[in-house]
Backbone as a ProteinNet text record, in pm:
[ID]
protein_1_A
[PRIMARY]
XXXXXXXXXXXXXXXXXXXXXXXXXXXXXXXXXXXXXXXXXXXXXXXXXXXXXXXXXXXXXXXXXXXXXXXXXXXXXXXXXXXXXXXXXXXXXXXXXXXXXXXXXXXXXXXXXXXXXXXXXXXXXXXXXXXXXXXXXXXXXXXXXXXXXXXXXXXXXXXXXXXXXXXXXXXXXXXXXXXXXXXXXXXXXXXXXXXXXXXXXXXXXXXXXXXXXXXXXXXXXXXXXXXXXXXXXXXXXXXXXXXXXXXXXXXXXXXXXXXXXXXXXXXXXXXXXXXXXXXXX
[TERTIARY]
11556.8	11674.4	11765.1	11807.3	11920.6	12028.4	12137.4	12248.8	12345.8	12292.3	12409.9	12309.5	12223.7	12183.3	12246.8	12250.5	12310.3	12438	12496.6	12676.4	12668.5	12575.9	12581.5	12541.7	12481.8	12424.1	12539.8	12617.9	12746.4	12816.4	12832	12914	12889.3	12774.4	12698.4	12739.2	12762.8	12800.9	12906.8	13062	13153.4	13212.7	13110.1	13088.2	13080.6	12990.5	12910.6	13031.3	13013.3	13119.2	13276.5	13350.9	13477.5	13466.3	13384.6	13357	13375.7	13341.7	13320.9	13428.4	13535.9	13591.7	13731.3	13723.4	13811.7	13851.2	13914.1	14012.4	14127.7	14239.1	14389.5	14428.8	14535.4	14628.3	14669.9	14703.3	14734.4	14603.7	14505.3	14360.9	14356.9	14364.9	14350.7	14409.1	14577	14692	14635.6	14561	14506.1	14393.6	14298.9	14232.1	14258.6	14383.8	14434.7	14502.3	14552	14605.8	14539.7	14384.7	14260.5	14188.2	14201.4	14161.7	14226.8	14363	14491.9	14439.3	14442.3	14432.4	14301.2	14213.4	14038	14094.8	14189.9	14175.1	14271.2	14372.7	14453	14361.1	14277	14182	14228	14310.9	14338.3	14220.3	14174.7	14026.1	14073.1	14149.5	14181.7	14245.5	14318.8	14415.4	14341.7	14288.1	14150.1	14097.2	14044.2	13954.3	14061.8	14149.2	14272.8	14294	14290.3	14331.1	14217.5	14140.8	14029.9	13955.4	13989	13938.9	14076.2	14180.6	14265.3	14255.7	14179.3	14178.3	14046	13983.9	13831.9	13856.3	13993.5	14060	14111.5	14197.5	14216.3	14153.9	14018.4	13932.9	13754.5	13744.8	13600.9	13468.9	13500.5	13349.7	13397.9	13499.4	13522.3	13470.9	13349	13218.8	13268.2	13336	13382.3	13479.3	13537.7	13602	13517.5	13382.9	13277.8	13230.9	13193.3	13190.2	13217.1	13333.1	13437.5	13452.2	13446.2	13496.7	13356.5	13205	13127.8	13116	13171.4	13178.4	13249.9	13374.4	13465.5	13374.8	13324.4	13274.9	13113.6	13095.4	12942.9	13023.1	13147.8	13228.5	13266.2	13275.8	13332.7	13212	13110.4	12971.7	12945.1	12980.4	12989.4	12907.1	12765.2	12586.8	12624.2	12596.4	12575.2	12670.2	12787.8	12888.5	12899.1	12784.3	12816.2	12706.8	12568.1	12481.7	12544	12600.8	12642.5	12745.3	12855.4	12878.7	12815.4	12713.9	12659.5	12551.5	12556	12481	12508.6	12704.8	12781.5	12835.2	12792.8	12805.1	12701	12553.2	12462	12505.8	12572.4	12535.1	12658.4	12729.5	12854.8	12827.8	12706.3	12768.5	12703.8	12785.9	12737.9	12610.9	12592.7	12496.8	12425.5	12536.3	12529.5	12524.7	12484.7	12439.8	12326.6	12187.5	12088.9	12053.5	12061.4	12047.1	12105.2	12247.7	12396.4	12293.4	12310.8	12301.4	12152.1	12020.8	11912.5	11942.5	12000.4	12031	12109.7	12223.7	12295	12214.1	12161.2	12099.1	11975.8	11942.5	11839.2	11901.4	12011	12093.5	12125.8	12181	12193.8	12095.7	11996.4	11851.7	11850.6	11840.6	11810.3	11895.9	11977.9	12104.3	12059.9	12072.5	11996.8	11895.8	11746.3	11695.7	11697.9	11826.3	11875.1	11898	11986.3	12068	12026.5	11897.5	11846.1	11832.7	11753.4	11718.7	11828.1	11965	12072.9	12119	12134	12188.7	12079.3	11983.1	11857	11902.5	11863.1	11923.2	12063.2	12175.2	12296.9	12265.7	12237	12208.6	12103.3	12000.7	11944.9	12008.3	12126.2	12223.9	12324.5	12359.5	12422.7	12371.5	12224.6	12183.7	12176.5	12109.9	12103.7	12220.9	12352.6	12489.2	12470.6	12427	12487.3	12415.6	12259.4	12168.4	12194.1	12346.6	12300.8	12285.3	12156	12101.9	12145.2	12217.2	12308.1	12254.2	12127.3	12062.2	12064.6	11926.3	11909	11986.7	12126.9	12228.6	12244.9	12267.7	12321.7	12208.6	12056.8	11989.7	11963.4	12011.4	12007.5	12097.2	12215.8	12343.2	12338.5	12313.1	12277.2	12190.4	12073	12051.3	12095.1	12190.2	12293.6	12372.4	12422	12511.5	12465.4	12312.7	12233.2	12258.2	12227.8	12237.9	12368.9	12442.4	12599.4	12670.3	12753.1	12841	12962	13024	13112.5	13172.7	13308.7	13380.1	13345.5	13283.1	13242.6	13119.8	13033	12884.7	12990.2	13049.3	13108.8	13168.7	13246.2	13340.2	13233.9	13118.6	13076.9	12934.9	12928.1	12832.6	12977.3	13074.3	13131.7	13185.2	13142.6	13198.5	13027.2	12960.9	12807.4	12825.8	12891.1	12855.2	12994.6	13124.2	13200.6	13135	13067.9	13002.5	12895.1	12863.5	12778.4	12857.8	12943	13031.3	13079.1	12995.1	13029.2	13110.7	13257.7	13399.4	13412.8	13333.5	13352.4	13276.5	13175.3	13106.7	13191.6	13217.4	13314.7	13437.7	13482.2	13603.5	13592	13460.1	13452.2	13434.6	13366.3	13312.1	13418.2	13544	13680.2	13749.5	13749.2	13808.3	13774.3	13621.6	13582.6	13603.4	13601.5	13674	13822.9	13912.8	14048.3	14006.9	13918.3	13921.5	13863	13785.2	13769.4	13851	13942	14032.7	14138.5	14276.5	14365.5	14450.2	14362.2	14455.6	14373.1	14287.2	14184.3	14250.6	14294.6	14419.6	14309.6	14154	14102.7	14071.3	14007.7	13971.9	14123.7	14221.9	14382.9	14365.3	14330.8	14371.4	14304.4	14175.5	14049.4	14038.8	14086	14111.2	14293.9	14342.2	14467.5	14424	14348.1	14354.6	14211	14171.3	14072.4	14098.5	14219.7	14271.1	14298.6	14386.9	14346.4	14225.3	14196.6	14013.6	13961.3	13925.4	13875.3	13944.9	14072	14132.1	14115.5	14094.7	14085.9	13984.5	13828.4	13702.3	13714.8	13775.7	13769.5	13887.1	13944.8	14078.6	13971.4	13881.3	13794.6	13684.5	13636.2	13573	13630.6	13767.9	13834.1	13852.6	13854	13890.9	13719.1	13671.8	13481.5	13475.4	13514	13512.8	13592.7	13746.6	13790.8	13745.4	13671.8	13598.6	13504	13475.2	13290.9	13378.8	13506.7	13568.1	13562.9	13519.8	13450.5	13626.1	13690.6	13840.9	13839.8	13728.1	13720.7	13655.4	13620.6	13570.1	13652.5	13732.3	13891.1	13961.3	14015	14081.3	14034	13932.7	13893.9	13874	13837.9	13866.4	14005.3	14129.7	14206.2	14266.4	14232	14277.2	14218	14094.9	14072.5	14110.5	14150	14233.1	14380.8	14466.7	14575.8	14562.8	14453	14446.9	14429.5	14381.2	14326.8	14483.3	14559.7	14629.1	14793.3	14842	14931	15048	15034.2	15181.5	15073.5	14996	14906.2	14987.3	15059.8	15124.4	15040.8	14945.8	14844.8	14803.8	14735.8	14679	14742.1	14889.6	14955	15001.4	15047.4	15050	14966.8	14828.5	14676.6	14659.8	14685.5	14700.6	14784.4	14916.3	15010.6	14986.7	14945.7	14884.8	14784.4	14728.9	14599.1	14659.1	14742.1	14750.5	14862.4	14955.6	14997.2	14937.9	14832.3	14731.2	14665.3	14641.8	14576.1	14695.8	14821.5	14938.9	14964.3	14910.4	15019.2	15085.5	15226.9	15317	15407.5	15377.4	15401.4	15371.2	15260.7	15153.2	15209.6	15199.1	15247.4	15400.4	15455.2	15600.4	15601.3	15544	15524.5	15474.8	15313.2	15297.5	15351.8	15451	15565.2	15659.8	15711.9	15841.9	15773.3	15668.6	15612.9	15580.7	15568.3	15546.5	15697.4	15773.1	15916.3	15988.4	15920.4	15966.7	15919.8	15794.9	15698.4	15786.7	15792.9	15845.4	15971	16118.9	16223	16205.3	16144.2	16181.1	16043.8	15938.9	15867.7	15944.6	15948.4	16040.4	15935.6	15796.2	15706.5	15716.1	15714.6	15666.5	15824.5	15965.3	16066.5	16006.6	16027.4	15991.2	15893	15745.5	15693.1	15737.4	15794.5	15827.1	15956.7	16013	16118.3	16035.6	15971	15815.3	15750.8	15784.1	15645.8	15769.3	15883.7	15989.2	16007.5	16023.9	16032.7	15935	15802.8	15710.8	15698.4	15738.2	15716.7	15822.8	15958.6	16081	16052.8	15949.6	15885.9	15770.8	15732.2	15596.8	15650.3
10950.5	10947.4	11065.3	11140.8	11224.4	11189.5	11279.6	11286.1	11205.1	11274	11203.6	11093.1	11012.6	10887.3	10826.9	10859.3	10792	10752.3	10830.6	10794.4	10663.4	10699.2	10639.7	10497.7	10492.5	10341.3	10257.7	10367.8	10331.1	10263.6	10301.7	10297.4	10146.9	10153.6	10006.1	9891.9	9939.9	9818.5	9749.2	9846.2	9840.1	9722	9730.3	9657.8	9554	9535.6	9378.4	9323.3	9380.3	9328.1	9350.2	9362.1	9363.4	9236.8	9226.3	9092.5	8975.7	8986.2	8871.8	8823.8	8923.6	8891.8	8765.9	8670.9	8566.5	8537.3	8634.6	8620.5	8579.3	8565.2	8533.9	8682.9	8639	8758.7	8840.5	8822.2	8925.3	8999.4	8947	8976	9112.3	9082.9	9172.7	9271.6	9200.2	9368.6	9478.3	9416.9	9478.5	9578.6	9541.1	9613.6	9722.5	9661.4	9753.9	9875.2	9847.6	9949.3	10071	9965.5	10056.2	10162.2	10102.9	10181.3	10291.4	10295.1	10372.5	10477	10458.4	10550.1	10635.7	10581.3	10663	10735.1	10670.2	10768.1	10904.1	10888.2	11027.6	11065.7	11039	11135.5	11069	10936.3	10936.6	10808	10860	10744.6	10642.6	10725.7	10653.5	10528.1	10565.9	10450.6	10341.9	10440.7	10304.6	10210.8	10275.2	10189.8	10109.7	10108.6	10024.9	9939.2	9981.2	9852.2	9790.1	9820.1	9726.6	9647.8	9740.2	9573.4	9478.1	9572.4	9374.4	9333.8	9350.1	9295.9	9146.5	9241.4	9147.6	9051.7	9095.9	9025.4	8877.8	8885.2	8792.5	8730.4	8778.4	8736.6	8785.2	8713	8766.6	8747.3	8672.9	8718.5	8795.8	8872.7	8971.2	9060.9	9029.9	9223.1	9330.8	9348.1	9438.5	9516.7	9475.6	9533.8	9582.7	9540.4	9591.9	9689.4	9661	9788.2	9923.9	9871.2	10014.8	10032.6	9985.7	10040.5	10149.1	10084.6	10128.9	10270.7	10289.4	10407.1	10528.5	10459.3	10539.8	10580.3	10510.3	10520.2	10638.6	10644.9	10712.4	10866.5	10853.7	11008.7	11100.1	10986.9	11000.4	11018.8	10974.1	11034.1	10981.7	10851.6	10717.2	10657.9	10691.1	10626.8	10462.8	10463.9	10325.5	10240.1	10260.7	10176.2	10141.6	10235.7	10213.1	10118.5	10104.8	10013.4	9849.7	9880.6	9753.9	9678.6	9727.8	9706.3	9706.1	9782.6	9748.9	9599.2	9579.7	9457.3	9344.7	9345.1	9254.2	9161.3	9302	9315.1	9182.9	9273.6	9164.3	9021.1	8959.2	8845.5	8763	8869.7	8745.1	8764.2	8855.6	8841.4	8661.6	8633	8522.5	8445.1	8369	8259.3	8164.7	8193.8	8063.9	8141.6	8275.8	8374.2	8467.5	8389.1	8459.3	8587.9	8623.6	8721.9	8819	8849.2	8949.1	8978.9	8836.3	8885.3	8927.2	8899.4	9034.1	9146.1	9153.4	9303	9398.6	9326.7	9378.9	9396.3	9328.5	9366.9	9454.1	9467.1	9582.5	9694.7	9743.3	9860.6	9904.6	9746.1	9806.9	9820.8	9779.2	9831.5	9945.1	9960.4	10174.7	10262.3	10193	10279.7	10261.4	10208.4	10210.8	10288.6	10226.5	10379.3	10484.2	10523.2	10688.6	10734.7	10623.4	10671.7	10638.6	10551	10575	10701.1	10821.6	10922.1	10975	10995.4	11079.3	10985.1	10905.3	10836.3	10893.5	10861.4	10908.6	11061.5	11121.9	11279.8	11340.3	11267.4	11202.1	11173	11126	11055.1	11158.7	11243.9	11316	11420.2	11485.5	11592	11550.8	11457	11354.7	11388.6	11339.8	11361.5	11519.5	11594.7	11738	11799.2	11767.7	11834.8	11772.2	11657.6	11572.7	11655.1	11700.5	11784.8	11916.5	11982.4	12058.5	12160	12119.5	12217.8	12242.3	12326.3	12338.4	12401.9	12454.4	12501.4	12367.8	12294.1	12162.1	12083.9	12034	11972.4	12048.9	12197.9	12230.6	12226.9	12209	12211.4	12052.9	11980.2	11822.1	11777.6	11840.5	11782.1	11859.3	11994.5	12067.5	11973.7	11883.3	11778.5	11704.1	11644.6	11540	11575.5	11726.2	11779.6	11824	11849	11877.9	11767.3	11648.6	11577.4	11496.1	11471.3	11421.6	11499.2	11540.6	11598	11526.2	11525.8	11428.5	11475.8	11442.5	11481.9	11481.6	11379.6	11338.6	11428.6	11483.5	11578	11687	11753.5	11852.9	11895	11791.8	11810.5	11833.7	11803	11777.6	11877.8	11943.2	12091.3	12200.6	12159.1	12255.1	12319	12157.4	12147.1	12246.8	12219.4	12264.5	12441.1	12488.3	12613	12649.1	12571.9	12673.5	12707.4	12590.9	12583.4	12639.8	12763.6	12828.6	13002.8	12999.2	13074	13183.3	13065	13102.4	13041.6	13124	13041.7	13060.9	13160.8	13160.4	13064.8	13015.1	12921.6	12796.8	12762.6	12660.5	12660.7	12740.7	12732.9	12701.1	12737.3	12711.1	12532.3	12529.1	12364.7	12284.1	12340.3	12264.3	12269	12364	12370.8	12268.3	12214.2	12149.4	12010.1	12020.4	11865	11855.3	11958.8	11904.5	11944.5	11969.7	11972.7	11822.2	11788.8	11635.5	11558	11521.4	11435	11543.4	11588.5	11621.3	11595.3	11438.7	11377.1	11406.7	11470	11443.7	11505	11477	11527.7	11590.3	11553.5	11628.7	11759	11760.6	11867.2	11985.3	11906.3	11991.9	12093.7	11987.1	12049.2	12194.8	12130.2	12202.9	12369.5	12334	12462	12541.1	12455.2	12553.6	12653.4	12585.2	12651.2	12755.8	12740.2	12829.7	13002.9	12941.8	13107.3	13231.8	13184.3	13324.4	13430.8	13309.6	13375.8	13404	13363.8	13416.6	13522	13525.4	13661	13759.7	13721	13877.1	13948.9	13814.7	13879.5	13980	13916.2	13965.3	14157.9	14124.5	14230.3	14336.2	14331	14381.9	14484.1	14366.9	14432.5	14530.7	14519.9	14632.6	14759.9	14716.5	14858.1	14954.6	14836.1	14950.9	14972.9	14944.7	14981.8	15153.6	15117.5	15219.7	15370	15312.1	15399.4	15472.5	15430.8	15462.1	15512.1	15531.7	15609.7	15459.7	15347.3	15228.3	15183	15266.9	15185.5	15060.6	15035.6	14980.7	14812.8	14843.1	14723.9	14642.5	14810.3	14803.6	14686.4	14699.2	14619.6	14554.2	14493.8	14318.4	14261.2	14331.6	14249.8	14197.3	14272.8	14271.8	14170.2	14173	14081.8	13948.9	13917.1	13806	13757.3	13851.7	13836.1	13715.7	13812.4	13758.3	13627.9	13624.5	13542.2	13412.5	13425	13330.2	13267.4	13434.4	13403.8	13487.7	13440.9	13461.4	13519	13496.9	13592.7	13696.5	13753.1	13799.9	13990.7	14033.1	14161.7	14252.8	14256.4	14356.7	14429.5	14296.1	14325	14374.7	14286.9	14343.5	14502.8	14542.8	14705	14777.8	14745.9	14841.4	14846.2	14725.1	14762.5	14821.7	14802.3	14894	15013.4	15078.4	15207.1	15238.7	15162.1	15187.3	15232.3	15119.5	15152.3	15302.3	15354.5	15449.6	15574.8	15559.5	15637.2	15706.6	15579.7	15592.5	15579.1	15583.3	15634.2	15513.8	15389.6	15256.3	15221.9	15306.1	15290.1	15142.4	15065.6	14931.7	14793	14838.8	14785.6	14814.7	14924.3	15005.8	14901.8	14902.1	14876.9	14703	14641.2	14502.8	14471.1	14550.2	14462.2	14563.3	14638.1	14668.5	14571.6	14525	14399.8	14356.1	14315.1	14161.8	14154.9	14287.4	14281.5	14271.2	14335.1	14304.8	14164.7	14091.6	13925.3	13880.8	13893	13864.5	13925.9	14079.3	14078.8	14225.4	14136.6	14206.4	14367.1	14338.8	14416.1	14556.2	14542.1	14671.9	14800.1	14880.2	15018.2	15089.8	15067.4	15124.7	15129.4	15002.7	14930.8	14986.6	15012.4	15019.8	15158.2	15279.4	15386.3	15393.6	15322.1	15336.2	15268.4	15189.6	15150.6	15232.7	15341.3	15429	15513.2	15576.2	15669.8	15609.6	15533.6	15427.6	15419.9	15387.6	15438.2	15550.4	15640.8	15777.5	15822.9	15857.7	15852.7	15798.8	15671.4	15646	15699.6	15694	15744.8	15904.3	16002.9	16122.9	16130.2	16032.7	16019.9	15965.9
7825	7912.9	7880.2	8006.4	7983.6	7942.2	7883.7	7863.7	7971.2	8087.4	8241.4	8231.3	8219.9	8254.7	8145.5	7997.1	7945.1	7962	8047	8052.9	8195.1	8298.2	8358.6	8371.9	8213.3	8173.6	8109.4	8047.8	8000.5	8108.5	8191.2	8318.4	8382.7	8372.3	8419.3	8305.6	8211.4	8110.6	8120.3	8142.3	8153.9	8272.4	8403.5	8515.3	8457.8	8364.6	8358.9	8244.3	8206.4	8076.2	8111	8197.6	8231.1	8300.4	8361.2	8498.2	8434.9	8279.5	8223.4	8127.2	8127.6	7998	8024.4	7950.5	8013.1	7848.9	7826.6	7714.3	7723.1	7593.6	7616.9	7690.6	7713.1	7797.6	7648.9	7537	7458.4	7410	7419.8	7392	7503.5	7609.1	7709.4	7747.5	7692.1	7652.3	7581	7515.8	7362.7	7415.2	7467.2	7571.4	7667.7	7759.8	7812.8	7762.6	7632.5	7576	7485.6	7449.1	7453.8	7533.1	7673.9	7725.5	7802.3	7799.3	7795.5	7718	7626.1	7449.8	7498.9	7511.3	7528.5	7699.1	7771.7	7864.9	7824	7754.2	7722.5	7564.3	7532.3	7454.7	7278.4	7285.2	7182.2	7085.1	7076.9	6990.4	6872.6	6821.9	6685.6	6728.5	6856.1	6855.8	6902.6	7033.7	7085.6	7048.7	6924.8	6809.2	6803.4	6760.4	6683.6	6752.9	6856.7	7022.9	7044.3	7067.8	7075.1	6943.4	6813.8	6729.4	6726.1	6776.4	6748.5	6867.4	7004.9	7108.4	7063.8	6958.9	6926.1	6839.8	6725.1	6606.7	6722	6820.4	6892.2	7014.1	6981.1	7117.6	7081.5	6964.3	6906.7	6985	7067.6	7168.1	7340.6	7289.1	7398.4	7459.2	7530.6	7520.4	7552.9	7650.3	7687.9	7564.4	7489.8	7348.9	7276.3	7273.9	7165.9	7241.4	7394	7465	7484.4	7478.6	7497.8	7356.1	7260.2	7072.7	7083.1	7135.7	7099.8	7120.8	7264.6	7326.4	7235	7227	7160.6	7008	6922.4	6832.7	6852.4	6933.6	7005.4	7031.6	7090.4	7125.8	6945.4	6875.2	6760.5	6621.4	6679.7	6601.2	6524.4	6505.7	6434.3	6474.6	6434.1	6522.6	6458.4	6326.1	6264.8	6323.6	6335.6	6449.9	6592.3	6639.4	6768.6	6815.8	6742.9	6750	6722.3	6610.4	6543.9	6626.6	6674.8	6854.3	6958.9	7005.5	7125.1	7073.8	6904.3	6923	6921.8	6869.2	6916.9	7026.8	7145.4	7280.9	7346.2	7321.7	7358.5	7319	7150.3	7126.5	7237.3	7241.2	7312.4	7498.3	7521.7	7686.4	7761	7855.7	7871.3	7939.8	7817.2	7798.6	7923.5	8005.1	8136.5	8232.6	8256.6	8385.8	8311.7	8342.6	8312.3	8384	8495.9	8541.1	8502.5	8465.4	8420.8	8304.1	8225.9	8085.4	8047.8	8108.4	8147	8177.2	8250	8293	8197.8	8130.7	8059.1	7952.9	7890.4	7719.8	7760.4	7878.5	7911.8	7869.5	7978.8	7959.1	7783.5	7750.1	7597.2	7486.7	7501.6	7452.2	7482.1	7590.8	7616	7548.4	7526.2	7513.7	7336.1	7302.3	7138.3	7095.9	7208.6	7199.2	7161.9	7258.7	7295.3	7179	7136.2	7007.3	6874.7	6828.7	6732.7	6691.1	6756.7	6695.2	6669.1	6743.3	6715.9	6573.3	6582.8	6435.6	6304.7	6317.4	6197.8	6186.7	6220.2	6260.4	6189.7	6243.9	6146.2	6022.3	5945.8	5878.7	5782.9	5853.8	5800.6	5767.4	5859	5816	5672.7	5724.3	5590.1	5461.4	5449.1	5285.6	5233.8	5381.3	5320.6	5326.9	5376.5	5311.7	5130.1	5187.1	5053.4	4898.9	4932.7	4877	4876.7	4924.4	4893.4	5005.6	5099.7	5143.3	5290.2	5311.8	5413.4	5524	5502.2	5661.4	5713.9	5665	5690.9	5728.4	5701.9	5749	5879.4	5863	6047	6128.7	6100.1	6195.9	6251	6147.4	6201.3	6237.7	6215.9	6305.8	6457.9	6440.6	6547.2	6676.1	6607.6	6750.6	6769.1	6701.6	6751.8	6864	6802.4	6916.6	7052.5	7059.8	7180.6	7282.6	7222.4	7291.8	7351.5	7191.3	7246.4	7166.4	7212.8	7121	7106.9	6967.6	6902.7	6766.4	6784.4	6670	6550.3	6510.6	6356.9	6317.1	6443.7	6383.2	6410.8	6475.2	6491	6316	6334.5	6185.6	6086.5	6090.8	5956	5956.4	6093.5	6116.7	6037.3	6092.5	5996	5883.7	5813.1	5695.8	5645.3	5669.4	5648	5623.7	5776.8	5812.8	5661.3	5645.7	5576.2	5401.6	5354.9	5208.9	5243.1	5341.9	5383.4	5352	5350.4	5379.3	5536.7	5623.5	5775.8	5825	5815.4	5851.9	6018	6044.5	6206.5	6257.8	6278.2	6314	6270.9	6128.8	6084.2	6173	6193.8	6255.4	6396.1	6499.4	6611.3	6592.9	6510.5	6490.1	6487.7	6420.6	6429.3	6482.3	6604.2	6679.1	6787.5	6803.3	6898.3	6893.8	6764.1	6697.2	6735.1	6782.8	6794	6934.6	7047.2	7196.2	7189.5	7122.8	7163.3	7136.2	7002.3	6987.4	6847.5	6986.1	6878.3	6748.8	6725.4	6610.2	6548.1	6499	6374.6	6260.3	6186	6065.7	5969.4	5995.8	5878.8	5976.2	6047.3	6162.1	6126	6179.5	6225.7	6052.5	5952.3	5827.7	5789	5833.6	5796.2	5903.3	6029.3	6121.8	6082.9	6018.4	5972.4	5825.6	5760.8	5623.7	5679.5	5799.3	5800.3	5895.6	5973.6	6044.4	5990.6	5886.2	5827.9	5761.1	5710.3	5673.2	5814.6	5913.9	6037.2	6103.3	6092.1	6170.6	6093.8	5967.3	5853.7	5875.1	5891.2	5955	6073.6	6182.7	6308.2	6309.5	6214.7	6168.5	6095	6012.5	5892.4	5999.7	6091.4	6194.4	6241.1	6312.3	6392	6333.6	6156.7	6093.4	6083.6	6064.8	6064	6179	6287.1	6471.3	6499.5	6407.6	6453.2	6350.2	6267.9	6156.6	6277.9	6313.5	6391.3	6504	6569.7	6691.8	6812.5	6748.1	6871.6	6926.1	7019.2	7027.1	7106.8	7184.8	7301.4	7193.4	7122.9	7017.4	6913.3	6844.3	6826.5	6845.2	6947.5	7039.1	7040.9	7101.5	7046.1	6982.7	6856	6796	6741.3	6766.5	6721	6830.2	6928.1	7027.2	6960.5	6952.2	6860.4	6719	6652	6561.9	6593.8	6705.7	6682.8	6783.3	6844.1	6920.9	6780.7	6719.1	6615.3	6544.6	6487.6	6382.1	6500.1	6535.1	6584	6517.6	6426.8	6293.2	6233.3	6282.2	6200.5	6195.3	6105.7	6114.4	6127.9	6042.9	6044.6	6122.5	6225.4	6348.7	6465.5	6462.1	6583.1	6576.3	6437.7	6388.9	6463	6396.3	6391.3	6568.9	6664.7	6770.7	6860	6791.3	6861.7	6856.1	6708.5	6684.5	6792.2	6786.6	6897.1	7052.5	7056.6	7221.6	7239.2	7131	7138.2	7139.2	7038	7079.1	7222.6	7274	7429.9	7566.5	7478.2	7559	7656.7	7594.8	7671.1	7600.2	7637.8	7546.3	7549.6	7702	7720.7	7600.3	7613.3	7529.8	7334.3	7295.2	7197	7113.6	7270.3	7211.6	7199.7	7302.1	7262.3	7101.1	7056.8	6921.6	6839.4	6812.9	6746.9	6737.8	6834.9	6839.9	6820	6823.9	6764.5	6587.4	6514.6	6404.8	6316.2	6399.1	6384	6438.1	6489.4	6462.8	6380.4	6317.9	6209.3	6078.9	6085.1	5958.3	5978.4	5998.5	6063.7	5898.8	5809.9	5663.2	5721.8	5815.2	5849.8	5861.4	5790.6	5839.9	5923.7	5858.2	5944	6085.7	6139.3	6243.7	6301	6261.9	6335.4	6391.6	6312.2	6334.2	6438.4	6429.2	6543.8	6672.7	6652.1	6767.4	6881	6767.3	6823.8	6899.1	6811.9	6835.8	7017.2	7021.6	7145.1	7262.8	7216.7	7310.3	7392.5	7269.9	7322.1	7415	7350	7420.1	7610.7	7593.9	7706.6	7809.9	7724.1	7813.4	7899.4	7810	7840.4	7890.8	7935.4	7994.2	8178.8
[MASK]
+++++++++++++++++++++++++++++++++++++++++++++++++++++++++++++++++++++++++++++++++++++++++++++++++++++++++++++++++++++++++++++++++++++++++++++++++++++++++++++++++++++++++++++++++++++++++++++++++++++++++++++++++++++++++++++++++++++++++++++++++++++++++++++++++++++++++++++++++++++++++

């Protein structure tokens, strides 16, 4: 089964198991406020809402449902089985047809996701060993197939004890496009910008070694794109663009190295320099 069939099996669950849920009304607040949370991208909370929807309504399917989901976005294999098998035991007993149909869907859906969990699990021991190709090439099919915060985070924890902070850093970055609370993700992509803009900064200087200005510049554009106070970079490009006589350009990452750091005498001077220039041009 594909990727889109799998969501769309999801989809089918949700049907069967909403239809059914005849919980208390705070049971169902609890829910609702679950599924609030997973729709503005916030998981953690989700989770949170839906096990106390289950804490006050333990054969609720649709709560194990939707936790499972959230837990499947979040790369949490062993959890999301262990819910979708919660799911099966509580859907109801007294509509044989529903509840065929339904534990079909969630069989497949186990299936699917056995191998991505084993796989998981196989990346798991070889970080754990050590051997860090192996971890990114087995988390790497997890992500083929679903991609999710928890293999994300933890391909990158792989690629940085690799000492590939750019790859690490894309990996954490994707972890805060899927869910911006991840406080280890947020931590792990702050302490990593500067090491990545220095790369991308390091580049620009062997670029403008070799005459490459046009390479130059991007990287330096990726630089500050990365590290936004980054002085260095905004300098080395102002230089640049004075050079090639956009003195527009020139005089912007001048003021900008001078909000960064008002103590540049350098950066004043050129920026008088980038003035002038343009005032005579």
């Amino acid at each position: 089964m594909k990727l889109h069939s799998l969501f769309i099996a999801i989809a089918v669950i949700f049907v069967f198991t909403t239809q059914n849920a005849n919980a208390q009304n705070t049971a169902l607040s609890a829910l609702n406020r679950g599924d609030a949370a997973y729709e503005a991208g916030n998981y953690d909370l989700a989770i949170r809402e839906y096990t106390e929807a289950i804490r006050l309504s333990p054969n609720m399917v649709s709560a194990y449902a939707n936790r499972a989901i959230v837990y499947m976005i979040k790369g949490d294999w062993t959890r999301v089985i262990t819910d979708l098998e919660a799911a099966i035991n509580r859907i109801d007993q007294n509509n044989a047809e529903e509840r065929a149909i339904s534990i079909n869907i969630i069989r497949i859906l186990e299936e699917e996701l056995k191998p991505m969990q084993a796989a998981f699990n196989r990346g798991l021991t070889a970080y754990n060993a050590e051997n860090y190709d192996l971890a990114i090439t087995e988390f790497t099919r997890v992500l083929e197939i679903m991609p999710s915060e928890g293999t994300f985070l933890n391909r990158g924890l792989a690629y940085g004890k690799k000492g590939d902070y750019e790859h690490a850093f894309a990996d954490w970055t994707s972890v805060l496009a899927i869910n911006p609370n991840n406080a280890e993700a947020l931590r792990l992509y702050n302490s990593a910008i500067p090491v990545v803009a220095e790369i991308s900064f390091n580049r620009a200087i062997v670029a403008l070694q070799e005459n490459n200005l046009i390479l130059a510049i991007t990287e330096l554009d990726n630089a500050i794109k990365i590290n936004q106070n980054y002085e260095d970079a905004f300098f080395a490009r102002g230089v640049i663009a004075h050079s090639i006589r956009s003195y527009d350009h020139a005089i912007a990452d001048f003021e900008a190295v001078l909000r960064i750091n008002p103590n540049n005498e350098e950066a004043r001077k050129r920026l008088g320099q980038a003035r002038l220039s343009k005032a005579l041009n």
